[in-house]
C-alpha positions, 0 to 999 in steps of 0.5 A: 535925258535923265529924269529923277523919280520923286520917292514915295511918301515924300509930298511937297507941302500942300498950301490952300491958298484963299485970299480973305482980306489979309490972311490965307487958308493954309494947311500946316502940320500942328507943329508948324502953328504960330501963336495969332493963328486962326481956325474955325470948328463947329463951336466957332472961329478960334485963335492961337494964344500959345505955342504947341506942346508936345504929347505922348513922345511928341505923337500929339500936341496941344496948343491953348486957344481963345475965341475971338468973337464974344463970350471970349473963352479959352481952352486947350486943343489937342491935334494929332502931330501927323494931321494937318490942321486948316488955319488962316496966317495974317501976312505980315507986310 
């Protein structure tokens, strides 16, 4: 019985999966972010209102995004390309 080795620096995609209501926590890439995508840092909750752009030969990539709760402000976020960022995905039905 042959078993193949898995090579080094290949991972299979991590997905924290937490059920809350409708969404779930998921860890992406910042390339993989969608526009309705939602994350929390230490000013609040935050949504995705663009698609990411790249930077600095595609090293970095910046999304705009708007607060959800009030005072609904907007702003730009730029992510390392390499970081995975937490966000909660609504499923679609």
């Amino acid at each position: 019985m042959s078993r193949k080795a898995r090579k080094p620096g290949r991972r299979r995609p991590r997905q924290a999966e937490e059920k809350n209501g409708n969404a779930e926590l998921v860890a992406v890439l910042p390339m993989d972010i969608q526009i309705g995508d939602r994350f929390t840092d230490a000013e609040g909750e935050w949504e995705v209102v663009s698609h990411p752009a790249t930077l600095h030969g595609a090293k970095s990539l910046r999304a705009r995004v708007r607060r959800t709760g009030p005072p609904a402000n907007e702003r730009a976020v730029t992510w390392p390309a390499h970081v995975r960022v937490e966000i909660r995905r609504d499923q679609t039905p």
